[in-house]
Every structure is written in structure tokens, then in C-alpha cells.
N, C-alpha and C positions, 0 to 999 in steps of 0.2 A: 646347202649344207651349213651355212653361215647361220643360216636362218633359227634352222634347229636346234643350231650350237648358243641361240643369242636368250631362246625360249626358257629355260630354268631362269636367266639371271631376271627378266620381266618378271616371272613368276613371284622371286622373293622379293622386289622389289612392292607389287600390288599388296600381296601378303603384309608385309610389314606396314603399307599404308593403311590395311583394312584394321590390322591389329590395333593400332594406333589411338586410329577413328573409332574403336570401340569400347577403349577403355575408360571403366566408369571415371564421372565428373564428383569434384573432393564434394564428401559429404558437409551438407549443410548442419554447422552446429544450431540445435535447437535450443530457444528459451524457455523453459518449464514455468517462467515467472508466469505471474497474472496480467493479462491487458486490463487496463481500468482505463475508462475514459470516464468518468461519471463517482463523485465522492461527495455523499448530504449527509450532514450532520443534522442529526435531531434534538432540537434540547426541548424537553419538556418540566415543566418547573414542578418543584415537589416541596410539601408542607414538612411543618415540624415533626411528621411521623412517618413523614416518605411515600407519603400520598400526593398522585399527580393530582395539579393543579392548570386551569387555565389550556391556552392552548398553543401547542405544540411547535416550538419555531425551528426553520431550515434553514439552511448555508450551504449551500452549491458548489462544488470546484468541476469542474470538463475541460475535456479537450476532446476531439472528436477523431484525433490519430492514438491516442492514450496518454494519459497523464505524464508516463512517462519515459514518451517516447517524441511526443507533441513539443513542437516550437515554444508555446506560450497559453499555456493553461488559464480558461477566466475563472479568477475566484473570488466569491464576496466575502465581505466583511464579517464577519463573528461581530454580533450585538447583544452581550450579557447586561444581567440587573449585578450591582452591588449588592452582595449581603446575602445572596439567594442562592438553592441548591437547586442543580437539575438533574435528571438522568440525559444521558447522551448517546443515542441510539447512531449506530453509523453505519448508510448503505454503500456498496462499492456494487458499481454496474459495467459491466462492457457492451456499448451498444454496437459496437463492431460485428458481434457474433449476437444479439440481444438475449443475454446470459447475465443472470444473477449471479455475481460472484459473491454475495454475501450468503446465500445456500453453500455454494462450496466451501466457502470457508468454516462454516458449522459442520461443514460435515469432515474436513481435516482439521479439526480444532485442535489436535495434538501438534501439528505444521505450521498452524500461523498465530501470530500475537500482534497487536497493534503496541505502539509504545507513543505517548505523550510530551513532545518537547516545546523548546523554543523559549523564550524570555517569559511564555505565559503561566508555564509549567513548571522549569527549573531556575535555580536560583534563591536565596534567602528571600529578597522581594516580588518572587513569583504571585499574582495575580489568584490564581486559580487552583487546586488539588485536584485529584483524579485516583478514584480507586473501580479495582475492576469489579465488574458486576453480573457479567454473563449469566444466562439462567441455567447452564448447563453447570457451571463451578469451575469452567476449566478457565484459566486465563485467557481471554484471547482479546478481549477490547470490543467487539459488536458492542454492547453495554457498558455504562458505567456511570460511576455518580462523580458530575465535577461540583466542584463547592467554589466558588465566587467571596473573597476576602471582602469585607467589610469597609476595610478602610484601604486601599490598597497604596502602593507607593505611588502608580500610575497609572495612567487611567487606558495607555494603550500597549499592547504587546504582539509577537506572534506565536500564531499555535500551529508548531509541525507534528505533523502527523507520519506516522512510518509505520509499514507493516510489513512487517518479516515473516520468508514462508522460509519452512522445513528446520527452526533454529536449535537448538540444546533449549530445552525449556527448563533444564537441570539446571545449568551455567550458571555460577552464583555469580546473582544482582541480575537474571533474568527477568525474576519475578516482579522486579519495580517495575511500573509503570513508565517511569521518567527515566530507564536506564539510559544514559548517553552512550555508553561503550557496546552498545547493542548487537555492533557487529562482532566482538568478545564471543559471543553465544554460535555464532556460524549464520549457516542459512543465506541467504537473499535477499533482496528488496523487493516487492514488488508495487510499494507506493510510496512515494517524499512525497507531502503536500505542506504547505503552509497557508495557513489563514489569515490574515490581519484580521486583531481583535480591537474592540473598543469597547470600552465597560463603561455603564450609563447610573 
């Protein structure tokens, strides 16, 4: 009689254990940003009418967990001429998935903008200019024409690079290049990169 009298409280007891052990585990918040492990910059040199000339030089940054996700990114040196203009072609790769993420980024071109910083870019004795050049029209930074100062203050600088997905491309002082305040506009990071430059 004990027995059958002890039978419901087992009952709730297993119950409450089973309910317990079933309930879902906290959802994992996702990162929508971009994995990049893989950033070349292309400078190809251009004449007084904006005809490439010569051939075509690269500059590397990897990490192979992602750029920026990665302990210690290897990156070379940026090696510009004085006086000279190039266009600057930039690809962004994830070799984790081996996924061109410079196709994606053309194809949400309304989402991402590269932006141009660092001692090389900003500042009265900045080094270098940068305008955009895309072949679509839209801003985004895949493309564009840097011009190399003639005389410059110094001969070395760094060149950070950033590229923000999803931002106000409205946001006034978007549209520069060199906006420092870039997080002003919204959006996300999905690359900090710096270059060490040295101009020859």
C-alpha cells in the first residue's frame, strides 16, 4: 500500500527531470559580419590620361582563423613611387569556406563601403589621396585611384583599411573616403587592416 501510495510522487519527480533535460540550449547569437582571412591590394600604375601602365604590384595581409578574429595577422609592406598615380584594386578572400567575398560584396554594394585611413590618408601631411572608382558608380572601394604626393612630408606611414557592412550610406560625411567617424553611419566592421607604407 506504501508502495502505491509513494508511485505519483516518483512520477513527478522523473517528469520534472525529463522536462528539465529537454529544454532547449540559449540560442547561439550569429555574426552576419564577413570572415576575411585573405586582403591584396593591387596597385597598378597609370599615365597622365589614366592608362595602366607597367605591371601590376600586390601587398598581402592573412591570417588563416580570419583577419579579424586571428591572433596576429602577417602583413607586408605597401611600396609606392613618389609622384605617381595608381588604381587600387582590393580583393577580400575567406579561405576557410574558399569563398570570394569580393563577388559578394558587388553584389550587396548598397551594404558595404571600404573607407581609407591611418597617417597615410588623413591629415594635412597625408601622403597619399584616394577617390572612389568602382565600375558600377556606387561607392564602395573594390576600385579606386590613389595619387602619391610628390614631395611628401615623410616617406613612411600606415594605411588602415576598414570596411563596413550594412551602414547609412546617406550619413552625411559617408561619402568621404577618409571618414574617421565612420561608425556615425551604423553598420559593422567586417575588416580593420593596417598596412605599413614606405614611399620610394
Amino acid at each position: 500500500m506504501k508502495t502505491i501510495q509513494k508511485l505519483p510522487f516518483y512520477a513527478l519527480i522523473v517528469s520534472l527531470f525529463v522536462f528539465t533535460a529537454c529544454e532547449p540550449e540559449e540560442p547561439v547569437v550569429e555574426n552576419d559580419g564577413e570572415v576575411i582571412t585573405d586582403v591584396t591590394l593591387n596597385f597598378t600604375e597609370l599615365d597622365a590620361s589614366g592608362n595602366p601602365v607597367g605591371t601590376p604590384i600586390s601587398f598581402k595581409a592573412s591570417d588563416p582563423e580570419g583577419i579579424e578574429v586571428g591572433a596576429s595577422p602577417v602583413v607586408q609592406t605597401v611600396s609606392l613611387m613618389k609622384g605617381k598615380t595608381y588604381r587600387l584594386d582590393i580583393e577580400v578572400f575567406n579561405a576557410i569556406e574558399n569563398e570570394d567575398i569580393t563577388e559578394e560584396i558587388l553584389e550587396e554594394a548598397d551594404e558595404h563601403q571600404f573607407y581609407f585611413l591611418g597617417s597615410a590618408f588623413v591629415g594635412s601631411s597625408a601622403p597619399l589621396t584616394y577617390v572612389y572608382d568602382d565600375e558600377s558608380g556606387e561607392l564602395i572601394g573594390v576600385r579606386g585611384i590613389v595619387t602619391v604626393a610628390s614631395s611628401p612630408g615623410f616617406n613612411n606611414a600606415q594605411m588602415r583599411i576598414v570596411l563596413r557592412h550594412d551602414l547609412d550610406k546617406n550619413y552625411p560625411g559617408a561619402n568621404n573616403p577618409n571618414f574617421e567617424n565612420f561608425v556615425m553611419a551604423g553598420g559593422e566592421t567586417d575588416l580593420d587592416i593596417t598596412f605599413p607604407l614606405v614611399l620610394n
